[in-house]
C-alpha positions, 0 to 999 in steps of 0.5 A, a space after each residue: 777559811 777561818 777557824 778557832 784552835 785552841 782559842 785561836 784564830 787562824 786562817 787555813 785553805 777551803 778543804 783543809 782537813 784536821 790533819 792539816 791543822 795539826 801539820 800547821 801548828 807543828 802538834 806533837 804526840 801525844 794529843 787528842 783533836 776534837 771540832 765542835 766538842 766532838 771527838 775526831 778519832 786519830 784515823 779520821 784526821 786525814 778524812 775530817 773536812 773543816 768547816 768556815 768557823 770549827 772550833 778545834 781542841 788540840 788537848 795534851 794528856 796530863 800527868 801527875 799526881 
């Protein structure tokens, strides 16, 4: 199935879960994940089913001043 990450396309397996994707992609801590411009909590990215099309943000904190 397809989905976007980051503004890239990738295709993953039918079930994959957010935790697969950030498997896949190698994604480092520390990161909040959101599908759809919502928020998914670190405890639910084991549960969160993926959907044909999901846009995913994988977002690094930012520091600095």
């Amino acid at each position: 199935m397809r989905v976007i990450v980051n503004q890239t396309e990738y295709e993953i397996p039918a079930s994959s879960k957010v935790s697969d994707v950030l498997s896949l992609l190698n994604a480092k801590l520390p990161y909040a994940v959101a599908v759809n411009l919502n928020f998914v909590p670190k405890i639910e990215h084991a549960h969160h089913l993926l959907q044909e099309n999901d846009q995913i943000e994988i977002i690094a904190p930012v520091t600095g001043g």
